[in-house]
N, C-alpha and C positions, 0 to 999 in steps of 0.2 A: 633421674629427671634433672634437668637444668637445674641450677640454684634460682636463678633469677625468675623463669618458670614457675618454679614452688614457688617463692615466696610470693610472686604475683596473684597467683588463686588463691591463695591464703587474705592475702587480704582483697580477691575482690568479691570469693563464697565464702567468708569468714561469716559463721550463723552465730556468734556470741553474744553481739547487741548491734544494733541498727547504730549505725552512726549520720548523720547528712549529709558523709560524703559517699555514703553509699545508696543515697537517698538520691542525690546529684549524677552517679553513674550509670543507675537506674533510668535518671529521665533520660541522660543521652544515648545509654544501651536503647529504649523506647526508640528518642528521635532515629537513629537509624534504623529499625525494625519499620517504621512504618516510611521512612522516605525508601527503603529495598521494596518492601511490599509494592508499594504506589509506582517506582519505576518498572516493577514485572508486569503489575496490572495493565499498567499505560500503555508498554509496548505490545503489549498482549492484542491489546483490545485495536491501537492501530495497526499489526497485522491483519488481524480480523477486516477490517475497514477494506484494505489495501487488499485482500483475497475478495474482497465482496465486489468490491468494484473491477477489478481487473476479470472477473468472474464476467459480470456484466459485460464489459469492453469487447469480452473474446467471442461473445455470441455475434458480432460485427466487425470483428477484426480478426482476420485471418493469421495464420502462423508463420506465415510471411508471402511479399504482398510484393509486385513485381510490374512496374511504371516505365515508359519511356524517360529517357532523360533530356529530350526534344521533341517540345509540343506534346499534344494532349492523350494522343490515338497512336494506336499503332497494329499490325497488323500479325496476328497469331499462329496466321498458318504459316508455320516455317517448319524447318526438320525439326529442328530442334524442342521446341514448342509440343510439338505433337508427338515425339516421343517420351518428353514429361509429363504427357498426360497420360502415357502405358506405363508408369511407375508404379512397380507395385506396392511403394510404402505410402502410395500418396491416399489418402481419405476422401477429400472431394478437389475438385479442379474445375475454379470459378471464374468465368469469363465475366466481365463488370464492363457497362458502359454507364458512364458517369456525368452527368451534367445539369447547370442551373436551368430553373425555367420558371415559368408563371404560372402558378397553378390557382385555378378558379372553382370557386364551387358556390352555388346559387349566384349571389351577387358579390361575394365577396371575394378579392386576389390577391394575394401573397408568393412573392418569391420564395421560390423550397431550389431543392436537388430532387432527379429527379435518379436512380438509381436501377438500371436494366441487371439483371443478374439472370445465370444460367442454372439449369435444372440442380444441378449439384450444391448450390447456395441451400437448398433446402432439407441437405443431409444432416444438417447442425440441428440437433434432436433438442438441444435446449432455447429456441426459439420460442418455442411455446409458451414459456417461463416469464418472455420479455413481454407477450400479448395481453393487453386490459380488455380488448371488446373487441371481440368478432374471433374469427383465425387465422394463420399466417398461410392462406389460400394465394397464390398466384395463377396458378391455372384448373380449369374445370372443362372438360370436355376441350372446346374449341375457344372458349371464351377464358379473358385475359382479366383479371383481376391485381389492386394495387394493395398492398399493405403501408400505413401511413403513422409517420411519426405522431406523437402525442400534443408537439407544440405544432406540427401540419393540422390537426385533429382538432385542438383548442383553438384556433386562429380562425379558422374555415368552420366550423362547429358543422362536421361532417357525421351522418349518421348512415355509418356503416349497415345496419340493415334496411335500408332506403333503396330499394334498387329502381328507382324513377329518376334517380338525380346524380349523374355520372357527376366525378371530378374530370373538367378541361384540365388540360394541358399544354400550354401555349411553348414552341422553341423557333426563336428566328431561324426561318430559311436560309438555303446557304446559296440560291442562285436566282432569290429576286435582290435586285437594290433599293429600290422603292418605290414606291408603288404609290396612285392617290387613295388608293382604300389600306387604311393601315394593316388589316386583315389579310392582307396579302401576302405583308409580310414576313406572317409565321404560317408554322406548322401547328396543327391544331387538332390535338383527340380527347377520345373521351374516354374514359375506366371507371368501373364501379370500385368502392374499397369493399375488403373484404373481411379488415382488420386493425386495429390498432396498437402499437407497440410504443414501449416506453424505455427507455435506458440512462441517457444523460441527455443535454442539451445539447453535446456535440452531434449526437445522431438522432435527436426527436425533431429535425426539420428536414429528414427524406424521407420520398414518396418508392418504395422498393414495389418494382414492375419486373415482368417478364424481362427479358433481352429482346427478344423477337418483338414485343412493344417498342421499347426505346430506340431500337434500329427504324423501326419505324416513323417516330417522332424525330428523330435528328439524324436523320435519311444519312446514317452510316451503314451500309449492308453488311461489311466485313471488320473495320478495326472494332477494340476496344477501348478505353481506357486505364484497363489493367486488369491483373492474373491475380487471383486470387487463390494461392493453395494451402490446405489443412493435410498432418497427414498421420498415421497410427500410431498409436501410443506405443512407446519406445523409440521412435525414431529420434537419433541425436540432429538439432533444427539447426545446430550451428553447424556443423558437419553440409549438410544439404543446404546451407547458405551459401558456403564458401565454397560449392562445387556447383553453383549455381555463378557464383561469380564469374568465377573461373572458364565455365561455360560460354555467358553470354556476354563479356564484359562490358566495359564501359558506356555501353547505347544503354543499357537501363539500369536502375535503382532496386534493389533487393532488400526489402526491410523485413524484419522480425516486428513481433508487435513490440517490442520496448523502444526501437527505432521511428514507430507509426505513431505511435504517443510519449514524445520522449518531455513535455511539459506535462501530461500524467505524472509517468515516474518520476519527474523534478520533481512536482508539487507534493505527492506524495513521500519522500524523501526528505524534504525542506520540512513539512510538518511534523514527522517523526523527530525528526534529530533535534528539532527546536523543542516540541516537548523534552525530548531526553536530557538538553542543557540545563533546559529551564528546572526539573526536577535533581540535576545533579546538584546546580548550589545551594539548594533545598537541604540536598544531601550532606553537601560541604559545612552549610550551616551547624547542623547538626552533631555530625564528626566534631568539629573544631571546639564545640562543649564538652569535647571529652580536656581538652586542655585547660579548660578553667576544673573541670572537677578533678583532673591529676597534679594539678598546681596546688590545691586543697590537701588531697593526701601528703604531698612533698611537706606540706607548711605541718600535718596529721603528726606523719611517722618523721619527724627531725630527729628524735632520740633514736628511731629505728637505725636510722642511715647514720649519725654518728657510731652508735653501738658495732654495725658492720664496718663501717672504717678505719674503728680502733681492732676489728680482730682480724683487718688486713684485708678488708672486702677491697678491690678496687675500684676507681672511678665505672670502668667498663657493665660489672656488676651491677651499681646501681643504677646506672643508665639501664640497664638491661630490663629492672624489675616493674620499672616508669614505662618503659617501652610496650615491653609486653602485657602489661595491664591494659593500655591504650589499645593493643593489638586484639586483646579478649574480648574489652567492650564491643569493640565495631564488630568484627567478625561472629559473635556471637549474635548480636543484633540481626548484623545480615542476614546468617542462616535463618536465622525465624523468619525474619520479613519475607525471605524467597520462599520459605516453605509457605506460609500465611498466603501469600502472595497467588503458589500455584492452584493451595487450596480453592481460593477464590475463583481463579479462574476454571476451575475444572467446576465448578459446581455451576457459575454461569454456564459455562460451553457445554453443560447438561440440562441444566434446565432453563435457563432464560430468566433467569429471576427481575432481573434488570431490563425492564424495557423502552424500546425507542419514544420517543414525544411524538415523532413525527406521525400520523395515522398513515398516510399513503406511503411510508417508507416500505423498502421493497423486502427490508428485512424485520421481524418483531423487535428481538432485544440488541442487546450491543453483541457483535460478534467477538470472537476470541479464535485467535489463530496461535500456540504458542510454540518456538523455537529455542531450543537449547542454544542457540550463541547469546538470545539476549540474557540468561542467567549468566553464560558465561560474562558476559560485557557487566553484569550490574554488579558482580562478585569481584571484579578483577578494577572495577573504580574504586567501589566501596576499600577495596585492599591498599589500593595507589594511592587515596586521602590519607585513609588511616595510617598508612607508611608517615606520611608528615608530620600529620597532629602528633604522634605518638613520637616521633624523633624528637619534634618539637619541645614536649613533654620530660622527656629524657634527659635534653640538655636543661630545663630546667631545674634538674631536680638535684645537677651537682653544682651547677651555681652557688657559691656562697659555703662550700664544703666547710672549707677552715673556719669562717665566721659561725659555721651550724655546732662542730667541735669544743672553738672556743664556750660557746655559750653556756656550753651542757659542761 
């Protein structure tokens, strides 16, 4: 074994008498045990967050998602077009016509979206999941049914089993100008809801209708506003982005969803990392008491480091046994903290012991998603500080060499 090594565990598990500088090692061993813990926990748990919502997102945002890149509409039957929809990795292929309107119910009007989707929108089996009241119903027999967002629903105080009292749907005409009866204006129908759904605020203000509705409403017979496709599990999506590019180029936009939401993934990324700052110099704090408690030992063991200097220890050596004591603290710390750490989360991520404040949250407790890079990230900081502090420590501890000799 190293000299410097031994002699470091020697005095940092030396069991002959408690000293206060072991007392002192102790707390900072402690402070990093629970800033490791607390950084696993944290990132754990905004994983979790960041799966729960993006979870949500994907029940309305497709795998990628295919717009013109001039004007609003465009027109689908092309070769091309219709032989992506004979793909056979493709899951569902969703034709979307998209647009604002007025939507009225008893007396009360509120601008929404108004949202035409094709048969295949409703292959997405976790839809159900996103419904509070009623079903995600669009068609029954001959008759055309809407499902309505939550803030559509709170606003209009629509009651889905009412079938007396249609939702209007007002969309300006596109070949009057104006008219003296302002009614002229628009196109104007009516739908029972059949449902209501909840997810975030970006999509709790559309009203999701047939296509065959909304063609009707904004007397589009053939374009849409965009392609909407999902497609089996194992298909690589970047792969099928960029053969999609390649395909149709530059007249349209090919997104994935981290492109459809890419102030999501900001947002969610910005709040990660800002907690994980904010707990590293938590962490740093912490670490950097190992240099006042190895400054201690140094001022402890003077006779020590003289006694080795006189039998030809060198400067290197001592530096070595300061170093690695500072090395032991942290690193031993850490392991605990991360094991402590995973314990934690796996007992949450089984039972839920931890729960949300919020009542209508969509999930009970805090969720926990955990990934081995972030052990590796909190083990490889925790190491990077301690590299410091403990260098730090090291050069302190031959400081004043010849003054430590002379004295003794």
């Amino acid at each position: 074994m190293n000299t410097s090594v031994y002699i470091a565990k020697r005095y940092l598990f030396s069991g002959k008498k408690m000293h206060a500088i072991n007392i002192i090692s102790g707390i900072s061993m402690l402070g990093v045990l629970v800033g490791s813990a607390a950084l696993i926990i944290i990132l754990s748990v905004f994983n979790g967050f960041e799966k729960v919502i993006l979870s949500l997102y994907s029940n309305f945002t497709p795998e990628i998602k295919i717009e013109t890149r001039l004007g609003k509409t465009f027109d689908p039957n092309t070769p091309y077009f219709n032989a992506l929809h004979k793909d056979a990795s493709l899951f569902s292929f969703t034709e979307v016509l998209q647009e604002k309107a007025l939507i009225r119910y008893g007396d009360k009007p509120l601008i929404g979206i108004i949202k035409g989707v094709s048969d295949d929108f409703l292959k997405n089996k976790q839809l159900d999941s996103t419904v509070q009241n009623g079903s995600f119903t669009l068609k029954s027999g001959d008759k055309y049914f809407a499902v309505v967002g939550a803030t559509i629903q709170g606003s209009l105080g629509i009651n889905v089993h009412d079938d007396l009292s249609p939702i209007q749907i007002f969309s300006p005409r596109r070949t009057v100008v104006s008219s003296a009866n302002p009614l002229d204006e628009f196109e104007v129908r009516s739908i029972n809801a059949s449902g209501v759904f909840a997810i975030q605020q970006e999509f709790d203000d559309i009203v999701v209708t047939p296509i065959e509705f909304a063609r009707d409403l904004l007397n589009q017979p053939k374009e849409i506003t965009s392609l909407e496709l999902t497609y089996k599990k194992g298909t690589d999506l970047s792969v099928v982005q960029n053969k999609i590019k390649d395909a149709i180029g530059k007249q349209y936009t090919i997104k994935n969803r981290k492109e459809q939401n890419t102030e999501l993934y900001k947002t969610l990324n910005y709040e990660r990392w800002s907690i994980f700052m904010i707990l590293t110099f938590v962490l740093i704090i912490a670490i950097f008491n190992i240099i006042g408690s190895l400054t201690m030992l140094v001022i402890d063991k003077r006779k020590d480091i003289a006694i080795l200097s006189s039998l030809g220890a060198n400067k290197r050596l001592i530096q070595g046994i300061f170093f690695f004591e500072g090395m032991m603290i942290s690193i031993f710390g850490c392991i605990v903290g991360i094991a402590l750490g995973l314990a934690f989360c796996l007992v949450q991520q089984r039972f839920g012991f931890i729960r949300m404040g919020a009542a209508t949250s969509v999930i009970d407790a805090y969720p926990i998603d955990l990934k081995i890079t972030d052990f590796g990230l909190v083990f490889l900081t925790v190491g990077a500080i301690s590299v410091i502090a403990s260098g730090i420590s090291a050069r302190l501890s031959i400081k004043g060499l010849d003054e430590i000799k002379q004295d003794l």
